[in-house]
MARBA-3410 file (N, C-alpha, C, O; in Angstrom, 1 decimal):
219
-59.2,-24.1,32.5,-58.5,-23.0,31.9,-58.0,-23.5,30.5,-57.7,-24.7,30.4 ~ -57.9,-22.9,29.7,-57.9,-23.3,28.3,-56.6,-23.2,28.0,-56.0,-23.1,29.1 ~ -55.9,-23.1,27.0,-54.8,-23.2,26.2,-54.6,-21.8,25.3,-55.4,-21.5,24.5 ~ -53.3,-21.0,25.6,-53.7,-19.9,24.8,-53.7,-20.3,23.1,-52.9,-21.1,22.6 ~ -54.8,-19.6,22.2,-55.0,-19.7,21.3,-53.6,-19.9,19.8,-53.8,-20.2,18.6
-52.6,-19.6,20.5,-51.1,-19.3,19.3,-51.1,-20.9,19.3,-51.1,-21.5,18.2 ~ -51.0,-21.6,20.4,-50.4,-23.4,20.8,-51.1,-24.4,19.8,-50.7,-25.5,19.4 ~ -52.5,-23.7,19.6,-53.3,-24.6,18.6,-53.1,-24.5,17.3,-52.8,-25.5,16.6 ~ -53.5,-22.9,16.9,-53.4,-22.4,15.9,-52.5,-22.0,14.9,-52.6,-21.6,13.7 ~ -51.1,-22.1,16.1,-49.6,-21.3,15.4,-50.1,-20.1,15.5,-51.3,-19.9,15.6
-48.6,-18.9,15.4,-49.1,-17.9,15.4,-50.1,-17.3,14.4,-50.3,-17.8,13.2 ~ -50.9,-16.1,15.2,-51.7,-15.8,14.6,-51.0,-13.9,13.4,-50.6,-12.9,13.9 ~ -51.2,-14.3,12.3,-50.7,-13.5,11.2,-51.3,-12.1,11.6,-52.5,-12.2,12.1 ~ -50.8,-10.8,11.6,-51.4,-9.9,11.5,-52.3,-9.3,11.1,-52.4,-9.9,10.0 ~ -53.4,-8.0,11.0,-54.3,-7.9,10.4,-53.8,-7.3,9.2,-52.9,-6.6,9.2
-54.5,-7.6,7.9,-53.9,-7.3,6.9,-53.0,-7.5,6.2,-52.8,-6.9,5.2 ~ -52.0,-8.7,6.6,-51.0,-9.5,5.9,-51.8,-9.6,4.7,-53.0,-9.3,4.5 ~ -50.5,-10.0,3.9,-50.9,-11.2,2.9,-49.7,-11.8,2.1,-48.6,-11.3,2.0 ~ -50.0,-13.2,1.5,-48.7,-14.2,1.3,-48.2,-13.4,0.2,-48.7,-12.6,-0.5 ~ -46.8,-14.1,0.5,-46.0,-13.3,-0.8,-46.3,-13.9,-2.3,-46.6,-15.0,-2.7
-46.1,-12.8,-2.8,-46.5,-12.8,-4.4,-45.8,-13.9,-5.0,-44.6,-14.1,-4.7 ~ -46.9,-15.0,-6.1,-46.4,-16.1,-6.6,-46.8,-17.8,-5.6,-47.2,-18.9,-6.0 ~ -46.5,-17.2,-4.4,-47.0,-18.6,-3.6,-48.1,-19.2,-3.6,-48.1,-20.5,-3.7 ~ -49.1,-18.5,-3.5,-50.5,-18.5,-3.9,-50.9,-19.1,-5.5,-51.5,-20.0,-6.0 ~ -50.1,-18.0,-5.9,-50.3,-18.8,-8.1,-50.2,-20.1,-7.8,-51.1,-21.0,-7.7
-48.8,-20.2,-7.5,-48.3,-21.8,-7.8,-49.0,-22.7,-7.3,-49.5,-23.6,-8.0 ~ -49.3,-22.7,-5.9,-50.0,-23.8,-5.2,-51.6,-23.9,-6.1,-52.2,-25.0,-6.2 ~ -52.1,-22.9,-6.7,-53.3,-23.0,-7.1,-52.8,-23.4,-8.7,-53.5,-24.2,-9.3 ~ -51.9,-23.0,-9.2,-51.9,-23.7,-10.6,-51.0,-25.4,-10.3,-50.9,-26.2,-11.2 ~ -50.6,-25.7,-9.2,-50.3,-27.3,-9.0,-51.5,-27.8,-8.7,-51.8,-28.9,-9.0
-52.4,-27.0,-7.9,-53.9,-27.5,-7.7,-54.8,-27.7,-9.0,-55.5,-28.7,-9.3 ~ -54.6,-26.9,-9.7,-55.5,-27.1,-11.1,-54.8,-27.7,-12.0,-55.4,-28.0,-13.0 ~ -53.4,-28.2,-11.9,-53.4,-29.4,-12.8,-52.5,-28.6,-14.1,-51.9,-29.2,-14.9 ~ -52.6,-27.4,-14.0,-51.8,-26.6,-15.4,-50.6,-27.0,-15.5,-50.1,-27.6,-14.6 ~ -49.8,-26.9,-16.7,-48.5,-27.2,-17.1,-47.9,-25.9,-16.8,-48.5,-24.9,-16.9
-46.4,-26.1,-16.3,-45.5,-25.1,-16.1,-44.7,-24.9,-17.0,-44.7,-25.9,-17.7 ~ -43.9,-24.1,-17.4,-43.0,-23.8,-18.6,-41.9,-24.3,-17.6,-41.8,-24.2,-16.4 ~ -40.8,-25.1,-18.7,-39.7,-25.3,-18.4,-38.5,-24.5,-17.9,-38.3,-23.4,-18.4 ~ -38.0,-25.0,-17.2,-36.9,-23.6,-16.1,-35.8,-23.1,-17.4,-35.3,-22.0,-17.4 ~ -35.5,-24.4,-18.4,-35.0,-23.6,-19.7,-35.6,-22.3,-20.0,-35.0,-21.2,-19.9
-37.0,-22.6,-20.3,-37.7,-21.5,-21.1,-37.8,-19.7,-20.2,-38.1,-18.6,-20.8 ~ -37.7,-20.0,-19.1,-37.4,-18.8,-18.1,-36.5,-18.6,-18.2,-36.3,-17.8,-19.1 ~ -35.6,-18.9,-17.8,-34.0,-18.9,-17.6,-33.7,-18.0,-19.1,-33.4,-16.9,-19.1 ~ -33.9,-18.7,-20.5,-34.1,-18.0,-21.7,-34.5,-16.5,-21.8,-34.0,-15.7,-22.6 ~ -35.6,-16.2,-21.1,-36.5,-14.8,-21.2,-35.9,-14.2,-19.8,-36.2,-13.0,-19.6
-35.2,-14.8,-19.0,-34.7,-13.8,-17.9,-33.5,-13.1,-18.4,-33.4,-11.9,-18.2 ~ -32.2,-14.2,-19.2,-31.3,-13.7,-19.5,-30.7,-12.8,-20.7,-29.5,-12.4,-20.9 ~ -32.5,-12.6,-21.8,-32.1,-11.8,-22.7,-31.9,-12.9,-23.8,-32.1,-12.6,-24.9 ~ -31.3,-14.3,-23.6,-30.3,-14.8,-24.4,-31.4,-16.0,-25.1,-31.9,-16.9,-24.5 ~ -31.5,-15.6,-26.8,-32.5,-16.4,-27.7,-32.8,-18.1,-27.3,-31.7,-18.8,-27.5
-33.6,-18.7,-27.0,-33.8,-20.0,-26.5,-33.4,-21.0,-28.4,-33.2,-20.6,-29.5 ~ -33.6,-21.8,-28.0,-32.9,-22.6,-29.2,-34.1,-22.8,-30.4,-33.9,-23.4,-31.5 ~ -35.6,-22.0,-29.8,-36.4,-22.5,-30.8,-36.7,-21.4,-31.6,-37.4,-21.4,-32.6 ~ -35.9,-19.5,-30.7,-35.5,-18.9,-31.7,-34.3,-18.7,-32.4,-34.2,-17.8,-33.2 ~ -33.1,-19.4,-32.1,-32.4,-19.4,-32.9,-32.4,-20.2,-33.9,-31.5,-20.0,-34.7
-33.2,-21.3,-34.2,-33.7,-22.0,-35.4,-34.6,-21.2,-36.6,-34.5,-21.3,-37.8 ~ -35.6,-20.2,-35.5,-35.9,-19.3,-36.9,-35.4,-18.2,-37.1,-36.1,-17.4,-37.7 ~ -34.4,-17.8,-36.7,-33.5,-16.7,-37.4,-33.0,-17.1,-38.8,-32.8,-18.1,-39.4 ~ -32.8,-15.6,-39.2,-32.2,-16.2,-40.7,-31.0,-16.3,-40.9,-30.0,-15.8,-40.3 ~ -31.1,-17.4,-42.0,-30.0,-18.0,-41.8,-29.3,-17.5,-43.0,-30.0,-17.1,-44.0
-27.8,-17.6,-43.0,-27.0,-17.4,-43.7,-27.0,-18.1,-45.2,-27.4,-19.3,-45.3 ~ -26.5,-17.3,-46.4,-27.1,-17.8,-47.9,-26.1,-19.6,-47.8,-25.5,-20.1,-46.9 ~ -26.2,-19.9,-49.0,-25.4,-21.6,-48.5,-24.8,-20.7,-50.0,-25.5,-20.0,-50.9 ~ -23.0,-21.2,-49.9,-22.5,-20.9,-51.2,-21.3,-22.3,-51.3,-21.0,-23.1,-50.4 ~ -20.9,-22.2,-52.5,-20.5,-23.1,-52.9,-19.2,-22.8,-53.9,-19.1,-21.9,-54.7
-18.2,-23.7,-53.7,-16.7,-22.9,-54.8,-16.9,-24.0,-56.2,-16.9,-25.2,-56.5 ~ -16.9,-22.9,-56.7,-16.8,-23.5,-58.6,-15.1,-24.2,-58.6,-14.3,-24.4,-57.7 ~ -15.1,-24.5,-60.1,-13.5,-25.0,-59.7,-12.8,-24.1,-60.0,-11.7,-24.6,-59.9 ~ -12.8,-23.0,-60.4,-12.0,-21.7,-59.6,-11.8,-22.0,-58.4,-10.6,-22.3,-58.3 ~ -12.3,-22.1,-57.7,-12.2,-21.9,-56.4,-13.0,-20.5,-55.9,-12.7,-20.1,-54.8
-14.1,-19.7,-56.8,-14.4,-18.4,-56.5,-15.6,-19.3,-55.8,-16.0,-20.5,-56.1 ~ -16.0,-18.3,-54.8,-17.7,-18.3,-53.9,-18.6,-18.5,-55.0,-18.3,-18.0,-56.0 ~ -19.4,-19.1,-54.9,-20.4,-19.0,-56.1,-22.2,-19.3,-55.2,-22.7,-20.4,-54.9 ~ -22.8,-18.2,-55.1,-23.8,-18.4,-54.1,-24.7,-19.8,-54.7,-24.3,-20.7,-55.4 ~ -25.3,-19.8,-54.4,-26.7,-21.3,-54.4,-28.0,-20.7,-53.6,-28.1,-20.4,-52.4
-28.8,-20.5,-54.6,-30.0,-20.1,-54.2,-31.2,-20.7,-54.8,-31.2,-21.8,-55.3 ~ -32.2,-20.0,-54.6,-33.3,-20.3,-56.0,-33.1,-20.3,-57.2,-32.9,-19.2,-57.7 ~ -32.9,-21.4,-58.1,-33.0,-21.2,-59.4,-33.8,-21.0,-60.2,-33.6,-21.1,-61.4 ~ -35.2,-20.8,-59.5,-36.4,-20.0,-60.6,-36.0,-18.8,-60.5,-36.0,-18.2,-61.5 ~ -35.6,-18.2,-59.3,-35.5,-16.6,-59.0,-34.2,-16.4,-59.5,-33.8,-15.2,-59.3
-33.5,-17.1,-60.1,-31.9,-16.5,-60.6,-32.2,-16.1,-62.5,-32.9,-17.0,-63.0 ~ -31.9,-15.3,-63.4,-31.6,-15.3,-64.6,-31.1,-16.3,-65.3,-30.4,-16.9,-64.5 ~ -31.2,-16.7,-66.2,-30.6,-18.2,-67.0,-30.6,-17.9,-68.0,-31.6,-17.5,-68.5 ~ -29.1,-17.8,-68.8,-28.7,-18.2,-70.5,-29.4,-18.3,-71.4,-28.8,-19.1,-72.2 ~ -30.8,-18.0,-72.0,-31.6,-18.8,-72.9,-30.3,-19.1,-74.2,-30.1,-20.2,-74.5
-29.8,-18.2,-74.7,-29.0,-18.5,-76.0,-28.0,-17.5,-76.4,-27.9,-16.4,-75.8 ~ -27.4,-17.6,-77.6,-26.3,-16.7,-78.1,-27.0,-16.2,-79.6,-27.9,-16.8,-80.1 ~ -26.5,-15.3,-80.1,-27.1,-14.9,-81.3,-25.8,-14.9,-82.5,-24.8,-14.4,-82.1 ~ -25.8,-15.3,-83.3,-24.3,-15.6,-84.3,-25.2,-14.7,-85.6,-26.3,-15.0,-85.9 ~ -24.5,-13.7,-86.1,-24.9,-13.2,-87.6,-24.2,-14.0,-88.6,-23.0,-14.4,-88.4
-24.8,-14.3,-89.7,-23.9,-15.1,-90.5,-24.2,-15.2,-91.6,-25.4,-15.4,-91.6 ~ -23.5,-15.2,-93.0,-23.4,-14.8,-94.2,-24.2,-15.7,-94.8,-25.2,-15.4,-95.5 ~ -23.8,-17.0,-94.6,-25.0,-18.0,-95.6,-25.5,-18.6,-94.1,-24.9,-19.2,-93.2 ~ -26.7,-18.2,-94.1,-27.6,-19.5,-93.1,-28.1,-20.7,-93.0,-28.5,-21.3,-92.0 ~ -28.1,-20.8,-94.5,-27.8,-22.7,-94.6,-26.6,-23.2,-93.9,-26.6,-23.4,-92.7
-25.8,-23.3,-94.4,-24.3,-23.5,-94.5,-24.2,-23.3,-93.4,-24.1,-24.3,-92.8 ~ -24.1,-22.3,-92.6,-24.1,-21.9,-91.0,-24.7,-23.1,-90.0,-24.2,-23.8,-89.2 ~ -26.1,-23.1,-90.4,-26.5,-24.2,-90.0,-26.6,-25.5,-89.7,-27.1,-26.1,-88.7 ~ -26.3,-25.9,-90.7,-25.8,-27.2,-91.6,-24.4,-27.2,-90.5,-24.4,-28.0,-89.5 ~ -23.6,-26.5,-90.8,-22.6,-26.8,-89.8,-22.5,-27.0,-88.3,-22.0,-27.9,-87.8
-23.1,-26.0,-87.6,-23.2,-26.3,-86.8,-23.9,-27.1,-86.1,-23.5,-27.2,-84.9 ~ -25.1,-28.0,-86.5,-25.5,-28.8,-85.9,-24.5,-30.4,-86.2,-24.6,-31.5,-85.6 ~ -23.8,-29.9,-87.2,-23.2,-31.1,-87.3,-21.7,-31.0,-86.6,-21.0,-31.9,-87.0 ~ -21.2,-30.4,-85.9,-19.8,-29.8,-85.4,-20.4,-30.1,-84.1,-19.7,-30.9,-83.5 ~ -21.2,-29.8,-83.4,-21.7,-29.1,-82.3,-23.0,-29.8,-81.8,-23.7,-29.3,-80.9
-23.2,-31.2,-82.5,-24.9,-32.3,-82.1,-25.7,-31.6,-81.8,-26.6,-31.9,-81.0 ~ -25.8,-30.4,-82.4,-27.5,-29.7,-82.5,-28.0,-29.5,-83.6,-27.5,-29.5,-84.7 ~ -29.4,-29.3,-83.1,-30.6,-29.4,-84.0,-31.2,-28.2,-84.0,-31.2,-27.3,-83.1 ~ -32.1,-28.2,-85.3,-32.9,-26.6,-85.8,-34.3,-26.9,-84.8,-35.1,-27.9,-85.0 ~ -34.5,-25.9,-83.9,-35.6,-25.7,-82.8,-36.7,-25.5,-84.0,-37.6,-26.3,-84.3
-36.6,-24.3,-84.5,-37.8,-23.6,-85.5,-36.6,-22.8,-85.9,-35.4,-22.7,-85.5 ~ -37.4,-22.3,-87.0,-36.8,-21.6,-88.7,-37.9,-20.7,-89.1,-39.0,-21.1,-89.2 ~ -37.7,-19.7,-89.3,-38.4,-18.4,-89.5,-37.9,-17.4,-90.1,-36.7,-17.1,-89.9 ~ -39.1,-16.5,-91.4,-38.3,-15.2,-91.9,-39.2,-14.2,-91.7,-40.4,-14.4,-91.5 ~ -38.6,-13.0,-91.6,-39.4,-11.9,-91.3,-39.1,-10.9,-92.6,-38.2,-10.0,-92.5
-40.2,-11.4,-94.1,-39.8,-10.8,-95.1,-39.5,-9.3,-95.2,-38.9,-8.6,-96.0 ~ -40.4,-9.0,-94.0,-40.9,-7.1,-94.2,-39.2,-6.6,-94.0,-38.8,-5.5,-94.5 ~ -38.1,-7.5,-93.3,-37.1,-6.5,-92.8,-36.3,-7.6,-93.6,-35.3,-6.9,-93.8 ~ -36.1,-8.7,-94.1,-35.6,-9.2,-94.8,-34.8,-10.4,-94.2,-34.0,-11.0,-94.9 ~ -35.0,-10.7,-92.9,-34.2,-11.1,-92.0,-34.9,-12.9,-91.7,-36.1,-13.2,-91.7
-33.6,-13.7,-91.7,-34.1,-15.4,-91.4,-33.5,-15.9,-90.8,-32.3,-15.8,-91.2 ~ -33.8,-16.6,-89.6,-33.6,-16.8,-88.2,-33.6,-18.5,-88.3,-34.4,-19.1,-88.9 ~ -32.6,-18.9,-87.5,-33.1,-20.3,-87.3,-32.5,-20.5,-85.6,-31.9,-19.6,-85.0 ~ -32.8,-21.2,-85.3,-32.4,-21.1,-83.7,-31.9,-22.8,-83.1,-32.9,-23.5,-83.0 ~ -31.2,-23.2,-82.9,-30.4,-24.4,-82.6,-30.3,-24.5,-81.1,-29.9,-23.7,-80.3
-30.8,-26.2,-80.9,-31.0,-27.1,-80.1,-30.3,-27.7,-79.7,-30.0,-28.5,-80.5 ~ -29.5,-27.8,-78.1,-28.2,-28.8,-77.6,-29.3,-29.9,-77.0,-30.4,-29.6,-76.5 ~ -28.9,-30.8,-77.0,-29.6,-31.8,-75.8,-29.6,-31.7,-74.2,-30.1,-32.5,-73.4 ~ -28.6,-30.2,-74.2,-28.5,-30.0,-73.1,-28.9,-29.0,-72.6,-28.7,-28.9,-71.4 ~ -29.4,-28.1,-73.2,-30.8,-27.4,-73.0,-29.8,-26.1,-73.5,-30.6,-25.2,-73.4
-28.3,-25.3,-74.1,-28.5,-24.4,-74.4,-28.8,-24.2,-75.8,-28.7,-25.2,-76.5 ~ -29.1,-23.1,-76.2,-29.0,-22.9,-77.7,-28.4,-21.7,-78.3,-28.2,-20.7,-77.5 ~ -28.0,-21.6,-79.7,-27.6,-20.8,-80.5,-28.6,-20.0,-81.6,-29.3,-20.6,-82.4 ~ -28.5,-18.7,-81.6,-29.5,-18.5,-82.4,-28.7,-18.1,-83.8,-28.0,-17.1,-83.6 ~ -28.7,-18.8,-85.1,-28.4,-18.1,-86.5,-29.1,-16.9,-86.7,-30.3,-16.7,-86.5
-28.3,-16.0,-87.1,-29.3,-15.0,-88.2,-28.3,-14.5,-89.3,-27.1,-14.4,-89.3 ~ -29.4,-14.4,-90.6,-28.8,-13.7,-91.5,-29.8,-12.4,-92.0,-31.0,-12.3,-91.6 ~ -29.5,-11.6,-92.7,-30.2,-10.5,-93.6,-29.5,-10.1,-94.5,-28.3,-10.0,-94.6 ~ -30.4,-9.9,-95.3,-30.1,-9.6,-96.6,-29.3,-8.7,-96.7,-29.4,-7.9,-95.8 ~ -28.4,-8.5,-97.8,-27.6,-7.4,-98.2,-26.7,-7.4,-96.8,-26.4,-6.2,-96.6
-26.3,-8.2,-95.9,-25.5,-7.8,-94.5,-24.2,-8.3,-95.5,-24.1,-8.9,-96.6 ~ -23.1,-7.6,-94.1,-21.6,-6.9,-94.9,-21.2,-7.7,-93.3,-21.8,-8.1,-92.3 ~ -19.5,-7.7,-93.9,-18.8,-8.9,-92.9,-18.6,-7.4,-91.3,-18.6,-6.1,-91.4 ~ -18.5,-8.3,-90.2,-17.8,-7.6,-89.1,-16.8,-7.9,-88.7,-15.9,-7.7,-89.5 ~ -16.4,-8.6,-87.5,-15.2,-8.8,-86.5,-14.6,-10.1,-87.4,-15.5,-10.9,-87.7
-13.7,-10.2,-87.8,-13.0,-11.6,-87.6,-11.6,-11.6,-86.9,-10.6,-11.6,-87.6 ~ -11.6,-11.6,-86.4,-10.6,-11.2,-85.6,-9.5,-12.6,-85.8,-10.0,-13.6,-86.2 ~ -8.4,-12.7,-85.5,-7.3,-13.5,-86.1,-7.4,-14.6,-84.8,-7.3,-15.8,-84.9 ~ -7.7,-13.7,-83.6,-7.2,-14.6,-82.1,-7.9,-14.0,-81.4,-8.2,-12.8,-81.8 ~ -8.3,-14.6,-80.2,-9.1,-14.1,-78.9,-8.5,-12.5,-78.6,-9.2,-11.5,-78.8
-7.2,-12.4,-78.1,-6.4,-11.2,-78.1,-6.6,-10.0,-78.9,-6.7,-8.9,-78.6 ~ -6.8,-10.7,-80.1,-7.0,-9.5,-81.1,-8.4,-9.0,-80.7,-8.4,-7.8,-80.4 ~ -9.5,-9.5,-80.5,-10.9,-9.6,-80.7,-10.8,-8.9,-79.3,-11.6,-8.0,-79.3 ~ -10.4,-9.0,-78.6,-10.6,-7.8,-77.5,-10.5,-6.7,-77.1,-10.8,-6.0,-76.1 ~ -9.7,-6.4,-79.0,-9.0,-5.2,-78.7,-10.7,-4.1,-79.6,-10.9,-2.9,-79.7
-11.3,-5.0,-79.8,-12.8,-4.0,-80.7,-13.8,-4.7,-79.6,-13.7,-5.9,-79.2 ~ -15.2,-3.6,-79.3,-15.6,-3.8,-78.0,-16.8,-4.3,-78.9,-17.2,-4.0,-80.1 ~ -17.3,-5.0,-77.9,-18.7,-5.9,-78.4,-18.6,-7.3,-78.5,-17.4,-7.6,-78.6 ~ -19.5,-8.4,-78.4,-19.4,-9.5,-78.5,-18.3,-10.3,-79.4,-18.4,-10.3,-80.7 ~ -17.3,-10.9,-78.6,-16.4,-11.7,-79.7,-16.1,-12.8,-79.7,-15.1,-13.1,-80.3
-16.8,-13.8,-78.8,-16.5,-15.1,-79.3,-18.0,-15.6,-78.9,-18.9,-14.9,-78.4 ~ -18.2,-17.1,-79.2,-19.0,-17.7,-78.2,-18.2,-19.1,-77.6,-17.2,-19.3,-78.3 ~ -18.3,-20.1,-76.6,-17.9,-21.0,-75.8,-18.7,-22.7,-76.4,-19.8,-22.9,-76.8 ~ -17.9,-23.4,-76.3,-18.7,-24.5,-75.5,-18.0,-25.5,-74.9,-17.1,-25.9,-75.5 ~ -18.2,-25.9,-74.0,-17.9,-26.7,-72.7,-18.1,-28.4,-73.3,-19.1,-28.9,-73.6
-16.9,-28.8,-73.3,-16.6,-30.2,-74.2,-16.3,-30.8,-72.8,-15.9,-30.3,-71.8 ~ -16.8,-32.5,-73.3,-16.5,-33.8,-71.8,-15.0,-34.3,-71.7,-14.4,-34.8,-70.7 ~ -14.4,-33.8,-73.6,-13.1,-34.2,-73.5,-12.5,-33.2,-74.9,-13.0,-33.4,-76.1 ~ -11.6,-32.4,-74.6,-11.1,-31.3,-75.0,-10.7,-31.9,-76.4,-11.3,-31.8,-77.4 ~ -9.3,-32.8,-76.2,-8.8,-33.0,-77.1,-9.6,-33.8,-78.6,-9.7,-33.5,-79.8
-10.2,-34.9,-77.7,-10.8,-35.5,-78.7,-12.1,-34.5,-79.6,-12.4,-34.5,-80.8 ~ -12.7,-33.8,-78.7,-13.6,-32.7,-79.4,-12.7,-31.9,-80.4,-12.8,-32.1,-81.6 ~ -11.8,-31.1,-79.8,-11.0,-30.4,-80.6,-10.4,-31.1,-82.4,-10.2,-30.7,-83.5 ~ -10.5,-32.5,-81.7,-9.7,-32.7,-83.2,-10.9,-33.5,-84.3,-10.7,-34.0,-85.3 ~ -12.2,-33.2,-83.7,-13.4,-33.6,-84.2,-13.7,-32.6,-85.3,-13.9,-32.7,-86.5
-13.6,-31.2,-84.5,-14.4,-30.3,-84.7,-13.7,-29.3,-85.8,-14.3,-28.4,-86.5 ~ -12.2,-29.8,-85.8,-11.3,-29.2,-87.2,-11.8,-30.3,-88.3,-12.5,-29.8,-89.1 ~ -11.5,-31.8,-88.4,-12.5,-32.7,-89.2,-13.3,-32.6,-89.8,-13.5,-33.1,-90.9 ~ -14.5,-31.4,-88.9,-15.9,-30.7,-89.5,-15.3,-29.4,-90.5,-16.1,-28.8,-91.3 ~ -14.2,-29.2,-90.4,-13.9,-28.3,-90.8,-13.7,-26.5,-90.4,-13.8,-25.6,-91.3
-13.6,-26.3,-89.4,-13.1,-25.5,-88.5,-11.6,-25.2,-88.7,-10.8,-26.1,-88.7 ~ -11.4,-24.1,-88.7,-10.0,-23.4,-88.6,-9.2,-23.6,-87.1,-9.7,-23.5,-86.0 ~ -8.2,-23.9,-87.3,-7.3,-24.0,-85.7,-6.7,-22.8,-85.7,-6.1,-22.3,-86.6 ~ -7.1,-22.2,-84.2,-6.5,-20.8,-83.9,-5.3,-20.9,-82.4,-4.2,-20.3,-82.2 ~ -6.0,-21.8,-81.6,-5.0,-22.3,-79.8,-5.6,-23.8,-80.0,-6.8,-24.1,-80.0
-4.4,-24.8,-80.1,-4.4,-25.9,-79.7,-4.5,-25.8,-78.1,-4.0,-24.9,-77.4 ~ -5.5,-27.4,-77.6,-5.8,-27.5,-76.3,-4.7,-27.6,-75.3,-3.9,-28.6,-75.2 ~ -4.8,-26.3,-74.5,-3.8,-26.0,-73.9,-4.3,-25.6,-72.2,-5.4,-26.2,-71.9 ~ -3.8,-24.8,-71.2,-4.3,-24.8,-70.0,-4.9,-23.5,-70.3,-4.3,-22.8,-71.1 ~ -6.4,-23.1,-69.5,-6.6,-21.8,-69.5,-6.2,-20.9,-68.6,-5.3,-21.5,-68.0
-6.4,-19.9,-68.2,-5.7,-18.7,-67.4,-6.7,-19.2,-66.7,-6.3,-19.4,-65.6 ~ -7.9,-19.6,-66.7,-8.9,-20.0,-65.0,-8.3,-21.6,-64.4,-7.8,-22.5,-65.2 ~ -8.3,-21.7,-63.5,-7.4,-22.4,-62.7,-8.3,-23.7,-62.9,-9.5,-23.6,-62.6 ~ -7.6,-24.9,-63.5,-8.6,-25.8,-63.5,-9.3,-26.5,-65.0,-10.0,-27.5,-65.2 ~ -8.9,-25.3,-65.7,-9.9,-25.6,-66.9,-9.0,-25.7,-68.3,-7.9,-25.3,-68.3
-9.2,-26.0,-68.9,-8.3,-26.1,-70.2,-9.2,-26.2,-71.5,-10.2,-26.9,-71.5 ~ -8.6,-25.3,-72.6,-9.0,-24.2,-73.9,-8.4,-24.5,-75.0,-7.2,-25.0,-75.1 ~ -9.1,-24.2,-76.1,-8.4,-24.2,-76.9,-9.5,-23.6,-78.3,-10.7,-24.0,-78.4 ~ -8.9,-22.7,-79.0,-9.9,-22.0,-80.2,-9.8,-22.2,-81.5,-8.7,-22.4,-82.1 ~ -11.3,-22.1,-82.2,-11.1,-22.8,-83.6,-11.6,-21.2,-84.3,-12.0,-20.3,-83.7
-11.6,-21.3,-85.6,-12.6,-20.6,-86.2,-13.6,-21.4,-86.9,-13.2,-22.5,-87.4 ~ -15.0,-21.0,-86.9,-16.2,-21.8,-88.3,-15.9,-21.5,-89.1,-15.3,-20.4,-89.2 ~ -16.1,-22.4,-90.3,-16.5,-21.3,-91.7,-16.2,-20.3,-92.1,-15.3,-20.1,-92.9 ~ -16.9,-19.3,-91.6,-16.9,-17.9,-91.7,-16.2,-16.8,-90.9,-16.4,-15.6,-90.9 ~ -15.0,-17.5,-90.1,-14.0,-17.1,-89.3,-14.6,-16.4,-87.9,-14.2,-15.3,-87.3
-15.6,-17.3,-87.7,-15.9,-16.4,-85.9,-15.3,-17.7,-85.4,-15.0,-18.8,-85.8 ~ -15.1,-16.8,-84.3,-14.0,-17.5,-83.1,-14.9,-18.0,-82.2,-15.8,-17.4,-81.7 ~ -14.4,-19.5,-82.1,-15.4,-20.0,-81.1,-14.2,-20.3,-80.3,-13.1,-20.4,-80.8 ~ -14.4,-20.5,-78.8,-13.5,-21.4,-77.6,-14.2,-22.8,-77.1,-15.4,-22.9,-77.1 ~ -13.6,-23.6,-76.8,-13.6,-24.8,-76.6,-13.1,-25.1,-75.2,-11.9,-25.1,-75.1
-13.8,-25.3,-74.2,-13.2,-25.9,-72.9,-13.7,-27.3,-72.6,-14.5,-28.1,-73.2 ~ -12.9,-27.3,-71.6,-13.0,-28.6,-70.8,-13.1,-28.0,-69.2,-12.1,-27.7,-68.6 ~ -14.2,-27.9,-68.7,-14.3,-27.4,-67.1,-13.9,-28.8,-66.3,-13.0,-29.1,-65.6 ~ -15.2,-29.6,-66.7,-15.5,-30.6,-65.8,-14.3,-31.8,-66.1,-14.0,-32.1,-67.2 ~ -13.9,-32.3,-64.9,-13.2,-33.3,-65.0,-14.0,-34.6,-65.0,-15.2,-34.7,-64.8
-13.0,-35.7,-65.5,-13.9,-37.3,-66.0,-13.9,-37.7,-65.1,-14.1,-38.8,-65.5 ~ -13.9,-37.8,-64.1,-14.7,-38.2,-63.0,-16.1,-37.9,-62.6,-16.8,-38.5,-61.8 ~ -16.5,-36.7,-63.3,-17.3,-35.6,-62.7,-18.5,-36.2,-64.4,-19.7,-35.9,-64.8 ~ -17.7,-36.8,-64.9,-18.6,-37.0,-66.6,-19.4,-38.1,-66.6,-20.1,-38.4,-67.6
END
């Protein structure tokens, strides 16, 4: 007499079972040797909530930086930003204009050029520090702004001064009367927090300002 057939075989499954879904995968992808994704990387796509290799390519916030104002001042691309090429000064003698200012101001004439048809001669000035100033004169030109003081010069709309940013105020300042420049504000503190000013006139009574941003430490 034999043994009934369940004692050997365990029970016998019904017709048409079948294993639950996933048991089968697994044992056959641990059989083939496949790599499993990490319970991180599920756990990640179950809970909705970005795994850490997309929150690395999310975008990321601009990087900014405080001038010494203290204002935000973004930091980006500086091919993709606008840049200063130069200022334009009209001026009565363009020698003499010239002449001065490279000597007040350690720049040099880039190129010199006239455009007889309109009557107009151009020289354009070189800092070592890459800004420049452009001279111009024309013929038969009649005086504009001279304004006494910055204050005054604001009160008529249109360009009224131009800047330059000195390593040391005072000693520039008292260089730059030497060259012969008019004193308009001995070097004093400016209204921007940090910086300190002071204004001359050229020659020809345009108002230039004179700062000191950067501190000697920073020079």
């Amino acid at each position: 007499m034999t043994a009934p057939e369940e004692s050997i075989s365990g029970p016998r499954k019904p017709s048409g079972a079948r294993e639950p879904s996933g048991a089968g995968e697994s044992s056959g992808t641990q059989e083939r040797g496949e790599a499993r994704e990490p319970s991180g990387a599920q756990e990640s796509r179950g809970t909705g909530e970005p795994s850490g290799e997309q929150e690395a390519s999310g975008a990321a916030e601009p990087s900014v930086a405080k001038g010494p104002s203290g204002a935000v001042e973004p930091v980006g691309d500086e091919a993709a930003s606008p840049r200063l090429d130069h200022v334009g000064l009209n001026v009565r003698d363009l020698a003499a204009a010239t002449e001065w200012y490279c000597r007040a101001f350690d720049l040099t004439v880039e190129i010199a050029f006239e455009l007889d048809e309109i009557g107009l001669h151009i020289a354009m000035l070189h800092s070592p520090q890459g800004h420049r100033v452009e001279l111009l004169h024309r013929n038969e030109s009649r005086p504009g702004l001279r304004a006494a003081n910055p204050v005054e010069a604001a009160a008529t709309e249109g360009y009224g001064h131009i800047c330059f940013d000195l390593p040391d105020l005072d000693a520039g300042y008292t260089a730059i009367l030497a060259h012969g420049a008019e004193p308009v504000l001995a070097p004093q503190p400016s209204p921007e927090k940090g910086v300190r000013m002071a204004w001359v006139h050229d020659p020809e009574g345009n108002l230039i300002e004179l700062i000191q941003r950067r501190q000697p430490e920073e020079i």
